[in-house]
C-alpha positions in Angstrom: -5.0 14.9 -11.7 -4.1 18.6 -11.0 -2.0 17.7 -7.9 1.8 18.3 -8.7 3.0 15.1 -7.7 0.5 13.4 -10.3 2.4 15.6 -13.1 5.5 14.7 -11.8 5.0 11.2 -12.2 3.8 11.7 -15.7 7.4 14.2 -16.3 9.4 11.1 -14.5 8.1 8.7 -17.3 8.7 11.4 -20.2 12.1 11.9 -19.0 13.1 8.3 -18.3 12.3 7.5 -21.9 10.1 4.4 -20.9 6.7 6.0 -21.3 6.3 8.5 -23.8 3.1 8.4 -25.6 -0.2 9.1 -23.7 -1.3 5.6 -24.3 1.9 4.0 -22.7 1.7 6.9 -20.0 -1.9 5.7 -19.3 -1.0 2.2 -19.1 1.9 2.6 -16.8 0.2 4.7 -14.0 -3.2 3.2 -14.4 -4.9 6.6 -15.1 -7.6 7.0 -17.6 -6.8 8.5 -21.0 -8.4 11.6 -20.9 -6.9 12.0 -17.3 -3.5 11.9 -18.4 -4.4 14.2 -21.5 -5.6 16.8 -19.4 -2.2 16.4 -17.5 0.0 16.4 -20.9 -2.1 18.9 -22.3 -0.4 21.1 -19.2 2.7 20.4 -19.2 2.5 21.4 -23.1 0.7 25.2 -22.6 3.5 25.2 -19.4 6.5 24.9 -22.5 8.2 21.7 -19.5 8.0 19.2 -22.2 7.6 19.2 -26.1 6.1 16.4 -28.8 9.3 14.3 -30.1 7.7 12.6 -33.2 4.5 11.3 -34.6 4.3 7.5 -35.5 1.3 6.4 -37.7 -0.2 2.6 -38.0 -2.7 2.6 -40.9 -5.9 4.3 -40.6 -5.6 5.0 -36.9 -5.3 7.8 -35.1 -1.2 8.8 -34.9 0.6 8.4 -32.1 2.5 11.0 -30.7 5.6 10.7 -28.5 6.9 13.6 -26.1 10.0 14.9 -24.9 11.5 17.1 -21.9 11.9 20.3 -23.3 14.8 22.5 -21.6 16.6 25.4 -23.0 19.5 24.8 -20.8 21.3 22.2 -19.3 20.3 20.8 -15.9 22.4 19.1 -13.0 21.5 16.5 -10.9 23.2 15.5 -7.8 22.2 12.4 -5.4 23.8 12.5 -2.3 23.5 9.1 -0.2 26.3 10.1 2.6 29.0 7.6 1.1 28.2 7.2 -2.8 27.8 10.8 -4.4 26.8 11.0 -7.8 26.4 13.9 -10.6 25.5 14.5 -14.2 24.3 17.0 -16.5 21.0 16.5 -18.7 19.9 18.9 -21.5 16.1 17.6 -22.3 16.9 13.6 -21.3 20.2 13.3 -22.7 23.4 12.9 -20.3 26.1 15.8 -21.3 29.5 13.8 -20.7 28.5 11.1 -18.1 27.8 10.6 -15.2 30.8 10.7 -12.1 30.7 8.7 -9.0 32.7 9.7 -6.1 32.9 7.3 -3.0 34.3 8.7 0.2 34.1 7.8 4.4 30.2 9.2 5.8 31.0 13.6 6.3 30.9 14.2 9.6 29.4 18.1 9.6 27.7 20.4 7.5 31.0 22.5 6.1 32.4 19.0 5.0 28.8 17.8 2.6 29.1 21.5 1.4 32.7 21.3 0.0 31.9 18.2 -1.4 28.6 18.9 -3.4 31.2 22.3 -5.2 33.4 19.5 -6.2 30.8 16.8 -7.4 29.4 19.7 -9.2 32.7 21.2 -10.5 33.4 16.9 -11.8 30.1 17.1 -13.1 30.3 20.4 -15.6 33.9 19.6 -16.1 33.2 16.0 -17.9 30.0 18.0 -19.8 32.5 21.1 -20.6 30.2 23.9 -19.3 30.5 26.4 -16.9 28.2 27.2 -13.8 26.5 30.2 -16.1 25.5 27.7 -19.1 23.1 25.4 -16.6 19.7 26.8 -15.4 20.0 24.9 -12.1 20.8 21.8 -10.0 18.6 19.2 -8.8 19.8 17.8 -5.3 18.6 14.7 -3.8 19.6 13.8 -0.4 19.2 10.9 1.8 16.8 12.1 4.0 13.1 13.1 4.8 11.3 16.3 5.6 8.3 16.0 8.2 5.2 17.5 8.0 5.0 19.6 10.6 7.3 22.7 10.3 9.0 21.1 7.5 11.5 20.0 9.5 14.6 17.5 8.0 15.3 14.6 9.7 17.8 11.6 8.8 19.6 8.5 11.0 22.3 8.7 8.4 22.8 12.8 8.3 22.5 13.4 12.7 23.4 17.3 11.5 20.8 17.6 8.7 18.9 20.8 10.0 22.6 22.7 9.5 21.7 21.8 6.0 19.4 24.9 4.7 18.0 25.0 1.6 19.8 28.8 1.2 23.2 27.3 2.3 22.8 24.6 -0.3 21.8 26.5 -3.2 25.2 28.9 -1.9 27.0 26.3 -2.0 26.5 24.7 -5.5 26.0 28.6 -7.2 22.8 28.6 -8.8 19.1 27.6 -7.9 18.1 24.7 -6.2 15.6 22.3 -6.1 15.6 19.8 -3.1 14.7 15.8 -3.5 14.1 14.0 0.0 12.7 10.8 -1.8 14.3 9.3 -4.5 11.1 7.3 -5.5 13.1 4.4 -6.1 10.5 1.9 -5.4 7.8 3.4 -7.6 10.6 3.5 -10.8 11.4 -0.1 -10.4 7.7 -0.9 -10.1 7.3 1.3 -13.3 10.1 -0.3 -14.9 8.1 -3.9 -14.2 4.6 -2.5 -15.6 4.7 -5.4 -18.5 5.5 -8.1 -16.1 2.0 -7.9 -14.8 4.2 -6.9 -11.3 1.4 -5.2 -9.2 3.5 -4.7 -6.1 7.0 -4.3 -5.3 9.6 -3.8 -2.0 12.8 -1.8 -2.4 15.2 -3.2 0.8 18.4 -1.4 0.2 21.4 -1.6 2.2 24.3 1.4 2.2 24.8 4.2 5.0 20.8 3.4 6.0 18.9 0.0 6.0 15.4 1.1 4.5 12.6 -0.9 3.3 10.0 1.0 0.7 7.0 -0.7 -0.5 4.3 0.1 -3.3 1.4 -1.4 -5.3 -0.4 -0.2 -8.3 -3.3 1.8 -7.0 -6.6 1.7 -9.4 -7.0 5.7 -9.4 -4.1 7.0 -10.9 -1.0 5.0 -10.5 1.4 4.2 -7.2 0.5 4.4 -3.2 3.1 3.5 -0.9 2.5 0.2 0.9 5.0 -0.1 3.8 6.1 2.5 6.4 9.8 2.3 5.1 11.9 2.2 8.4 12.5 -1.2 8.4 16.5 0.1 9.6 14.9 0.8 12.9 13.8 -2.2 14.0 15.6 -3.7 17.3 17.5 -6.4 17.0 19.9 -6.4 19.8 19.4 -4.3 22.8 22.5 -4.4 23.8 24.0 -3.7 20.2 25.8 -0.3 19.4 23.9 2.6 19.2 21.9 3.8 15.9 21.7 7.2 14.5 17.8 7.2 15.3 19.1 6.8 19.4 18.4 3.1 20.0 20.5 0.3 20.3 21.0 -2.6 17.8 18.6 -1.3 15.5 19.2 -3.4 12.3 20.5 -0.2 10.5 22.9 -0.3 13.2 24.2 -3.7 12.9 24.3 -3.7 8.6 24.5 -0.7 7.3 28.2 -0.1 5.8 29.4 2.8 8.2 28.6 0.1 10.9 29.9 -2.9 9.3 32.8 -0.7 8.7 33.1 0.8 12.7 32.7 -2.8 13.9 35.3 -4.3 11.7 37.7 -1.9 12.9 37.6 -2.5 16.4 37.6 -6.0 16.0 40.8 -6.0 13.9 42.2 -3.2 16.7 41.1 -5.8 19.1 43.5 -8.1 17.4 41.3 -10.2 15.6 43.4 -11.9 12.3 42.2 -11.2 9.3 43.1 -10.4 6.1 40.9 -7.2 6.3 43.4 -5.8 8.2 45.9 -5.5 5.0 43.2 -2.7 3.9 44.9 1.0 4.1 41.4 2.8 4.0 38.5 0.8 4.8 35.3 2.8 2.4 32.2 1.6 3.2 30.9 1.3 0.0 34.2 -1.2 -0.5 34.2 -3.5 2.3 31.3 -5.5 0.3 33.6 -6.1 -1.9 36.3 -7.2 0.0 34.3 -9.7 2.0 33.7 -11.0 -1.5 37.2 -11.4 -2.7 38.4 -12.7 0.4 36.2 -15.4 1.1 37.6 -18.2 3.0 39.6 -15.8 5.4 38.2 -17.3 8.4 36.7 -13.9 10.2 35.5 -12.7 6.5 33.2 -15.5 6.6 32.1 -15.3 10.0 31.4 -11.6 9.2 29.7 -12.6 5.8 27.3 -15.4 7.4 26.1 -12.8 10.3 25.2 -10.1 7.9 23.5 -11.8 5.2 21.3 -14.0 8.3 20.7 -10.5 9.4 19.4 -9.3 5.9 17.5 -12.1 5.1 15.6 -12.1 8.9 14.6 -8.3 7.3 13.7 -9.7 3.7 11.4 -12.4 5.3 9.8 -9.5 7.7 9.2 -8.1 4.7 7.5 -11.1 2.8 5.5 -11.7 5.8 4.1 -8.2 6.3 3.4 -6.7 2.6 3.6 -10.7 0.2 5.1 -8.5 -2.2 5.7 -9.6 -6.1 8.9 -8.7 -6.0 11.5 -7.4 -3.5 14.4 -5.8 -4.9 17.7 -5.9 -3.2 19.6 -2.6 -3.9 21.9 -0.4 -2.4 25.6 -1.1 -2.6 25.9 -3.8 -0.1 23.8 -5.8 -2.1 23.2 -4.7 -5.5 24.7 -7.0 -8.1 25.5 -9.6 -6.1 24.1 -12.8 -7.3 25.9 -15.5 -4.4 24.9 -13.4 -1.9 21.2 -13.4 -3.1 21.0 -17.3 -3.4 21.5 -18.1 0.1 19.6 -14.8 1.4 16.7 -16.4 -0.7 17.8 -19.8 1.2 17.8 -18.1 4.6 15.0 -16.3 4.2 12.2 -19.5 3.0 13.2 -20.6 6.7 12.2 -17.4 8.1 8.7 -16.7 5.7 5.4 -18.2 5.7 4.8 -21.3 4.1 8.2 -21.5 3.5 9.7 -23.6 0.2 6.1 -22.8 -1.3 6.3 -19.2 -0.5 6.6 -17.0 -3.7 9.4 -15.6 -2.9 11.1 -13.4 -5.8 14.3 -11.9 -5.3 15.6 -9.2 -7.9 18.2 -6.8 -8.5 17.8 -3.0 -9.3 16.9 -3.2 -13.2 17.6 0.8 -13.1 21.3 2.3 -13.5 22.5 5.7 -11.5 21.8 7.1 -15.1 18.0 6.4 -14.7 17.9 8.0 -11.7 19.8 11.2 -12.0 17.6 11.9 -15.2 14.3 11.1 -13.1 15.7 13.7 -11.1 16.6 16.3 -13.4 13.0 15.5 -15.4 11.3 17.3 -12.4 13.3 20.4 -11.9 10.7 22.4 -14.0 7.9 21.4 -12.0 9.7 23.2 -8.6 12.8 24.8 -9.9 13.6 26.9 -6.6 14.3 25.6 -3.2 
């Protein structure tokens, strides 16, 4: 287990609070003991984490519980083009707490710049620091980096390669260290260890449509199950265009920027509504609205297209991977318990054996806060961009 990403997964369960103790750490990644000991033992002689307490139960051997150890504070910044979030973290405690900004998708490079200097300037303003008191930022951003070259790409960021690791780390004052997965799906898999969950589907819907499966592997832990790009499936030929090139990909026809483009041509195109009453239509708002104003007769028409259109992708996944569990995050969905009823509905008609299918349906049991400190846990491992 000398690979990094096999001690980062150890530091993201240390800093997450929800395995701290070899024994749990063992149990949650389904390592061997004396795997994970070699892995702790590491971390220890590298001064990244720290032992927390000691518990003792009878004559048996103590238990010892450890700790991120950081001198100085850490930021963390996730970027997912229209929900920015920030906090700061000294060990795995939140300084302050943690700000949310919401704003329309940035349209270049100069634009996501100023906006990470004033997430960041929120950020050590609520935890009453300055830039000098905090040995760096951890940044994730809604994107991937390819293998070859190391070249960024993203459907929701078309201007991603203006993006350099050197501007960034300009840009926010201090070193950098560069997230391009969140590992969503593996936390909430983590999070499920004492369920007996062996696999598990993140489908989120924001700025992207993405669909990110994994299962419990027997050598050491997590291996991704399912290629991810679920967005980019074709729908509707004729459909408006994607950010990947194609038309009517599904990321095309749900995501909120598109949801949000569509809505306002339709209402320019004089369709009555009382959407139309909204000053500044947010992406990450217009969820809510189509809540509130159910019964508005184009809200509903709107509503019944999108969540057919979400569960036709829920039941592709079902099909594909038969899943435990498939989470429904990102902030179209997350949280909202109506909408997942009749997606579950929608989606029995769509799925294999249908009303017998095991078809479980769950929301994110991980808060913003979970995943910011997950991403401020690692910043030792690879604190420079």
């Amino acid at each position: 287990m000398k690979s990094p990403i096999h001690q980062r997964a150890v530091l993201r369960l240390i800093a997450s609070g929800r395995a701290t103790s070899q024994l749990q750490l063992a149990r949650s990644l389904g390592a061997p003991a004396n795997t994970i000991h070699g892995v702790v033992g590491r971390l220890l002689r590298r001064r990244v984490i720290r032992l927390d307490r000691t518990e003792t139960y009878g004559r048996g051997r103590p238990i010892r519980h450890y700790r991120i150890l950081r001198r100085k504070p850490v930021l963390a910044i996730e970027w997912l083009g229209s929900v920015w979030r920030s906090a700061v973290f000294l060990d795995d405690r939140v300084i302050g707490s943690v700000q949310t900004r919401h704003s329309q998708p940035v349209n270049t490079a100069a634009e996501a710049l100023g906006a990470l200097r004033e997430i960041r300037d929120v950020a050590l303003k609520g935890a009453s620091l300055r830039l000098s008191q905090i040995t760096g930022a951890a940044l994730a951003i809604n994107a991937v980096k390819g293998t070859r070259g190391h070249v960024w790409s993203s459907s929701v960021i078309p201007w991603i390669r203006d993006l350099s690791p050197e501007a960034l780390a300009s840009a926010i004052g201090c070193k950098v260290r560069l997230d391009f997965a969140s590992g969503a799906a593996e936390s909430e898999l983590k999070a499920r260890a004492t369920d007996g969950v062996q696999s598990l589907a993140l489908f989120n819907v924001g700025d992207g449509v993405s669909a990110h499966g994994v299962h419990f592997d027997s050598s050491w832990g997590v291996s991704h199950a399912f290629p991810g790009e679920l967005g980019h499936v074709m729908l509707d030929p004729q459909g408006p265009r994607c950010g990947c090139g194609h038309r009517g990909c599904l990321e095309a026809l749900i995501s909120g920027p598109a949801m949000v483009a569509r809505v306002r041509a339709e209402v320019k195109g004089c369709r009555l509504t009382r959407l139309s009453e909204s000053r500044q239509l947010l992406p990450t708002g217009l969820f809510d609205l189509m809540e509130q104003l159910e019964g508005d007769a184009y809200v509903d028409q709107l509503t019944r297209e999108f969540l057919d259109r979400v569960a036709w992708g829920v039941s592709v996944i079902a099909n594909m991977m038969r899943p435990d569990v498939i989470v429904l995050g990102g902030y179209a969905l997350d949280g909202r318990e109506a909408w997942r009823n009749r997606i579950l509905e929608i989606a029995r008609t769509h799925t294999l054996f249908g009303e017998t299918a095991a078809l479980r349906l769950e929301f994110p049991r991980l808060t913003s806060e979970d995943h910011l400190r997950d991403l401020a846990g690692t910043f030792e491992l690879h604190p420079t961009s």
